[in-house]
C-alpha positions in Angstrom: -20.2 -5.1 -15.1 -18.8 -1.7 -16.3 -17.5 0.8 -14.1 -20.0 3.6 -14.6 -19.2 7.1 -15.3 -20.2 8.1 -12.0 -18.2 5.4 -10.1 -14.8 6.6 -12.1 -15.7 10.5 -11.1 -16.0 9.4 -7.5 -12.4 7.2 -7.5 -10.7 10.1 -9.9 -11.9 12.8 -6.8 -10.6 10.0 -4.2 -7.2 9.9 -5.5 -7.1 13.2 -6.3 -7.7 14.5 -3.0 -5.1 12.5 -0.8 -2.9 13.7 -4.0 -3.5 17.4 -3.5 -2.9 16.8 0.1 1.0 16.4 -0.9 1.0 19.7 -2.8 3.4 20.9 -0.8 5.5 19.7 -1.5 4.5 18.4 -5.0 3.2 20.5 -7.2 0.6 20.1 -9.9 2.0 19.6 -13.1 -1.0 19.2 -15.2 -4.9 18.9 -13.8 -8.0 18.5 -16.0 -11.7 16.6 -15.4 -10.2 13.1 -16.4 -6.2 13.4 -16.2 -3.8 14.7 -12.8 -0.5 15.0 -12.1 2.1 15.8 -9.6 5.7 16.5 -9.7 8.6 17.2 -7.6 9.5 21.4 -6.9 13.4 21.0 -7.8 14.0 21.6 -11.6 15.8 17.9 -12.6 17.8 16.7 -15.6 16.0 13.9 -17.1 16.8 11.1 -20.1 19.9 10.5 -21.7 19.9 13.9 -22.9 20.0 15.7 -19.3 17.4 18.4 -20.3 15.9 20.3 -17.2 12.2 19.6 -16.7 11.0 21.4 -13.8 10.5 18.8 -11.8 10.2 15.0 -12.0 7.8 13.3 -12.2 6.1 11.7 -8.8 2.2 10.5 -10.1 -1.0 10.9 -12.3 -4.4 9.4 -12.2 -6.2 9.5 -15.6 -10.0 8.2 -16.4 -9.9 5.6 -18.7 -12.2 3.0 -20.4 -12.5 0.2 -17.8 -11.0 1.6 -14.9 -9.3 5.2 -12.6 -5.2 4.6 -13.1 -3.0 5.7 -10.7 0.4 6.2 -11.6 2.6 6.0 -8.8 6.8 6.7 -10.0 8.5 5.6 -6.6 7.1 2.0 -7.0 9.8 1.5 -9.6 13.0 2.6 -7.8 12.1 0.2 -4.9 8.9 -1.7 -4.9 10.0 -3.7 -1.7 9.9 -0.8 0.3 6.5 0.2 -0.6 4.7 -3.6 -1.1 4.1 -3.3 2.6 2.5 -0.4 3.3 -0.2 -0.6 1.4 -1.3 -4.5 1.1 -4.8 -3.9 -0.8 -3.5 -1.3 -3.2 -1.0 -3.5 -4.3 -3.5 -6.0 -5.4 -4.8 -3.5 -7.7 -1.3 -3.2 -9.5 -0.4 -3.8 -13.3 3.0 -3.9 -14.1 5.5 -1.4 -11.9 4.2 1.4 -11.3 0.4 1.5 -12.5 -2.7 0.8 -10.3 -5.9 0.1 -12.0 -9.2 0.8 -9.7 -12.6 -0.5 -11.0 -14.1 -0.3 -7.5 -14.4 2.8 -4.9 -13.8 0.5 -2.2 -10.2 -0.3 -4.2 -9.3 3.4 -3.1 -7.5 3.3 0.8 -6.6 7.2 1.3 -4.8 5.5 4.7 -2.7 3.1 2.2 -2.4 5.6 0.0 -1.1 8.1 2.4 1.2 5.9 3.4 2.9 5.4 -0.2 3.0 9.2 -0.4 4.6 9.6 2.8 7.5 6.6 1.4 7.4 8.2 -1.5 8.3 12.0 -0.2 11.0 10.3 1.5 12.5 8.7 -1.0 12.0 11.7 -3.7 14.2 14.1 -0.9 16.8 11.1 -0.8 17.5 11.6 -4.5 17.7 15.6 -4.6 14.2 15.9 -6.4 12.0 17.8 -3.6 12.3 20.2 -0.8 
């Protein structure tokens, strides 16, 4: 069965919310009906080139065809660390970093939370937030 227009809106505000809940520190990079994103509040040199971006990049959720994405950057640097805290998120995981929710009851703002939290941590570790 599709996921239904209504069903993404609801997960999108979901993630969105325990997203927004980080800002501060994070900040909102870009935010539209179907796309958000959140970065970190130190400008950083980024790619082989070093340019300055104002900040780098921490996550995004974006509407898509069959299901809510959440793009979650700190998975990648060590998903070990974050596997654990959040056990039914992780099921939803595609690759490294993106999580593909075609459910509301997929979203756990507690799980979630948690990754932030990790993620915060780990972002201060490496010079790239407050």
């Amino acid at each position: 069965m599709a996921l239904s227009e209504e069903s993404k809106s609801k997960i999108f505000q979901q993630l969105k919310m325990v997203m927004e809940k980080h800002c501060p520190p994070l900040v909102v990079n870009k935010g539209s009906q179907h796309a958000f994103e959140v970065i970190g509040n130190i400008p950083t040199p980024y790619g082989s080139k070093k340019v300055m971006v104002p900040g780098m990049y921490f996550a995004s959720i974006v509407i898509r065809k069959d299901a809510v994405t959440f793009y979650f950057f700190p998975t990648y640097m060590n998903e070990k660390e974050f596997k654990p805290l959040a056990p039914n998120t992780w099921k939803t995981l595609k690759g490294k970093t993106c999580f593909h929710f075609k459910k509301e009851e997929q979203v756990d703002e507690k799980e979630l939370n948690a990754l932030f939290k990790k993620g915060i941590e780990a972002f201060k570790k490496m010079n790239w937030i407050k």
